[in-house]
N, C-alpha and C positions, 0 to 999 in steps of 0.2 A: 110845519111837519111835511117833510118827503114824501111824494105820493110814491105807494111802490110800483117796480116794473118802469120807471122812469130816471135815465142815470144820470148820477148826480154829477154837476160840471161844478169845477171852483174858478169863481171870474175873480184876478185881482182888478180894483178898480181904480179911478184915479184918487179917489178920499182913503180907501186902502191903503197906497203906496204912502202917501204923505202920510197916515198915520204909522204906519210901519216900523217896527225899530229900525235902529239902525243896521244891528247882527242879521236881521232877514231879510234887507236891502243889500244889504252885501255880498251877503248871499247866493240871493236871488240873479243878481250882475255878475257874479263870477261863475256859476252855473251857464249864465249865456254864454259868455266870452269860451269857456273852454268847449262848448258845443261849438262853436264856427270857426275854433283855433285851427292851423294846422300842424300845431306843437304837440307834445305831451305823446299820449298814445292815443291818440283820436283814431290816427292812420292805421293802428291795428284793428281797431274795430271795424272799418269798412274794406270792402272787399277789392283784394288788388286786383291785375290786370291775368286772366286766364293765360297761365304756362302752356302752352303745347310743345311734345317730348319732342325732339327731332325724329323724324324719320330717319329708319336706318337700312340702309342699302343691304338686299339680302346676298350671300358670298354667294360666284358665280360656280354655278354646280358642275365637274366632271362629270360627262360623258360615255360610257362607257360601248356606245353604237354611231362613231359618226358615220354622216354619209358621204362624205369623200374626203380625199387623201393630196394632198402635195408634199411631191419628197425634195426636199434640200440635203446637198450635198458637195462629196467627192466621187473618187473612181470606182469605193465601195460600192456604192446605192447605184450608182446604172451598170454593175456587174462585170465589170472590166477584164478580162483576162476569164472570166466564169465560162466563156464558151468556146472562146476558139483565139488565139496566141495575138495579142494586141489590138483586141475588137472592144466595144460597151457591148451588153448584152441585156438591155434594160428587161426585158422580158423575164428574169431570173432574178431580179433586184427583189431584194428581202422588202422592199418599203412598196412598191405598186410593182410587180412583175404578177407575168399573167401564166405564168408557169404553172402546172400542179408539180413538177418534178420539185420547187421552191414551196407551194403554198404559203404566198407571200401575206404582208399582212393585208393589203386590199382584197384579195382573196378568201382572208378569214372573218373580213371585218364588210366589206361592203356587195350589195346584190348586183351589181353588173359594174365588176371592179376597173373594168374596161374604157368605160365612159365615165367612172366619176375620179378616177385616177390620174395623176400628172405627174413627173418627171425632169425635174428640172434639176439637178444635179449634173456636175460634170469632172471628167476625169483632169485630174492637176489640180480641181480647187483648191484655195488654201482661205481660213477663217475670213481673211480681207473682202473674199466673192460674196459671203453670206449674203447681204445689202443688197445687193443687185438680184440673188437668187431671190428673196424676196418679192421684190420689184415684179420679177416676172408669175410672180404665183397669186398675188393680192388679187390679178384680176379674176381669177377663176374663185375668188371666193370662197375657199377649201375648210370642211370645218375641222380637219385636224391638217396638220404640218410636221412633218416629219425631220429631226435632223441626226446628220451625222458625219461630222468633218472636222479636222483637227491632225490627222495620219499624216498628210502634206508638211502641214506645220512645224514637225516633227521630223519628218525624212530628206534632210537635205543632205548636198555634200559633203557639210561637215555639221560638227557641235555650233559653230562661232554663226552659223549660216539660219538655225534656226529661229521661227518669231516668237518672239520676246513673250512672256505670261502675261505681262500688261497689255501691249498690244492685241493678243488674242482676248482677254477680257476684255477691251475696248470695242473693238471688232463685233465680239459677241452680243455685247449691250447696245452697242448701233440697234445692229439686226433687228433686237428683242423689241426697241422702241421704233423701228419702222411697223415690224409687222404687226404690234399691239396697238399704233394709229389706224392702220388701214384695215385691219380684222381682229376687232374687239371682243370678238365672241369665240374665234377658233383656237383649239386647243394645240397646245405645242410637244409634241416627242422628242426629249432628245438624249441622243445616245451618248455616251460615253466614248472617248476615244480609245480604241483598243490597247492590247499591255504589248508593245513592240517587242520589247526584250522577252516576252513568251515568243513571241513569232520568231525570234533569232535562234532561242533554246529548241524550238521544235521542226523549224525549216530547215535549220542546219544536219539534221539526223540524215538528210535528202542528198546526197553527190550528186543530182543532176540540178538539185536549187542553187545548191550554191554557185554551183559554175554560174547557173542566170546568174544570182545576185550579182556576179563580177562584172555584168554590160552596165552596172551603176545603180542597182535598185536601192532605194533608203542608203547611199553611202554611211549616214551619221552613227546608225545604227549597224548596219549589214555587212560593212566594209571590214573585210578578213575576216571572215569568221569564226576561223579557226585559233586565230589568233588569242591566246588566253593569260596575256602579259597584265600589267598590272594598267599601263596606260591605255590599253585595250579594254581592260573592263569596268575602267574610270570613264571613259567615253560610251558607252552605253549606259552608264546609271546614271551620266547627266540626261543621255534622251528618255530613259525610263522618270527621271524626276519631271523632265519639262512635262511630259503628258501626263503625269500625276497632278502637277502644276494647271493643266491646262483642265482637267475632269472637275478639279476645284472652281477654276472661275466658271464654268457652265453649271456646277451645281449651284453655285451665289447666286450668277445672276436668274436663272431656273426659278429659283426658292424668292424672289421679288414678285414672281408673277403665278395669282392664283389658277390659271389655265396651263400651268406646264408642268412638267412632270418628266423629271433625270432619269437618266436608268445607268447604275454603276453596273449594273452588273455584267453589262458588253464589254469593261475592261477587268472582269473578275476572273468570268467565264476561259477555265481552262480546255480553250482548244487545242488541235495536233493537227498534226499534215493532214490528216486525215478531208478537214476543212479546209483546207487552203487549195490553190488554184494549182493544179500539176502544168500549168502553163508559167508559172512565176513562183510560185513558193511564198507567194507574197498576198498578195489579194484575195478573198475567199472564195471558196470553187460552188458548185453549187450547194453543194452538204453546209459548207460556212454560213451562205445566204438565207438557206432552211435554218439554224439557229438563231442567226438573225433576227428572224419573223416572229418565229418563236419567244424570245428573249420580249421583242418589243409588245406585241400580243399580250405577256402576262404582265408589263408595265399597265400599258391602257387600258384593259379591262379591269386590271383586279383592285384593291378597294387603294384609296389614297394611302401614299408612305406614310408611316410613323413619323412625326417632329423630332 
């Protein structure tokens, strides 16, 4: 009899086994064997090797207050023609000019737009300079970058003379992967290349632009203006497509990269003489470069584009 409060163990012995049937020896051996198998479903009953989820990189956040500026460009951004007949007048540049007549964007955007602002644009650039424009900005570390070039591209002496959509998209994606090596973190503005063939419908209203345009400005575009023949208006809708062409590969290559942000609406935005430079009928005057600021200003502050 079982004392209680004392648990009961069942020993098989060795007179046990030999007396044993056969059915509960068999048993017995096959109950081992599947306990030390690595077959059957053993392996679901013990516990496998602890999953850890990936970590997942959080999307890099827009900006809406950086503290300095570099402007890449052409003759636009350091204000060419804005102040006085064949000058840069970077002080008036829509991107870091220290103007209040401009209220440029360093000015709306940064506390001593003076010292954190840079200027590295240049009149004649064309997409190919980008890369180098770069080059010279990476060192100051800039946490936005400003661009807007592409007008050159587009204004040669003739249609045949212009660079190619691919090229300017090659050009542009250099750029994007220099500057996204050397500043991982700075955010990119970039503008749209203007609507030319506005500038020809609005500059030409001017008898004293047109006459400039005749010492050679944008031939591809500008050249005769008056001129309203059928092959004359064939050659302007091929430079109005290339810069359409060309507003496409910047928004592409743009939309690869979560720190940038396109703004069509520099070649939407219906100007008039009014903006443009009474020194060239071409270039923007100061009023133009004040839109400018403006235009770029409600890109980068305001909330990310719609997909």
């Amino acid at each position: 009899m079982r004392k209680i409060g004392r648990p009961f163990r069942h020993r098989l012995t060795r007179s046990a086994l030999r007396s044993a049937t056969p059915v509960v020896t068999a048993a017995a051996l096959l109950f081992s064997l599947a306990g030390c198998s690595d077959g059957g479903n053993s392996a679901a009953a013990r516990p496998g090797p602890e999953v850890t989820a990936p970590s997942v990189k959080p999307a890099p956040v827009w900006r809406t207050d950086p503290g300095s500026i570099a402007a890449l460009g052409d003759s636009i951004t350091v204000g060419f023609d804005a102040c006085t007949v064949l000058s840069d007048c970077p002080e008036v540049s829509w991107s870091t000019g220290t103007s209040p007549k401009v209220d440029s964007l360093a000015r709306r955007l940064l506390e001593h737009p003076a010292r954190h602002s840079w200027n590295y644009a240049r009149t004649g650039a064309l997409m190919s300079d980008l890369p180098d424009q770069v080059d010279a900005a990476k060192a100051r570390r800039p946490e936005l970058v400003t661009v807007l070039i592409g007008a050159n591209d587009a204004c040669r002496s003739d249609v045949r003379a212009m660079t190619s959509a691919a090229a300017y998209r090659a050009d542009f994606a250099r750029a994007m992967k220099k500057l996204r090596r050397a500043l991982p973190r700075t955010q990119v503005y970039v503008a749209a290349v203007p609507d030319l063939l506005r500038l020809w419908s609005e500059g030409r209203k001017n008898p004293l632009g047109k006459q400039v345009w005749q010492l050679g400005i944008c031939g591809s575009m500008l050249h005769d203006p008056d001129n309203l023949t059928e092959p004359a208006v064939s050659r302007r809708e091929k430079v109005r497509d290339r810069v359409v062409a060309y507003n496409e590969a910047l928004k592409d290559v743009c939309a690869e990269d979560a720190l940038c942000r396109f703004d069509r609406s520099v070649f939407d935005y219906r100007f008039t003489e009014r903006q443009l430079s009474s020194w060239d009928w071409f270039h923007p005057g100061t009023r133009g470069q004040e839109e400018l600021a403006a235009l770029a200003f409600r890109t980068i502050t305001g909330r990310a584009p719609e997909e």
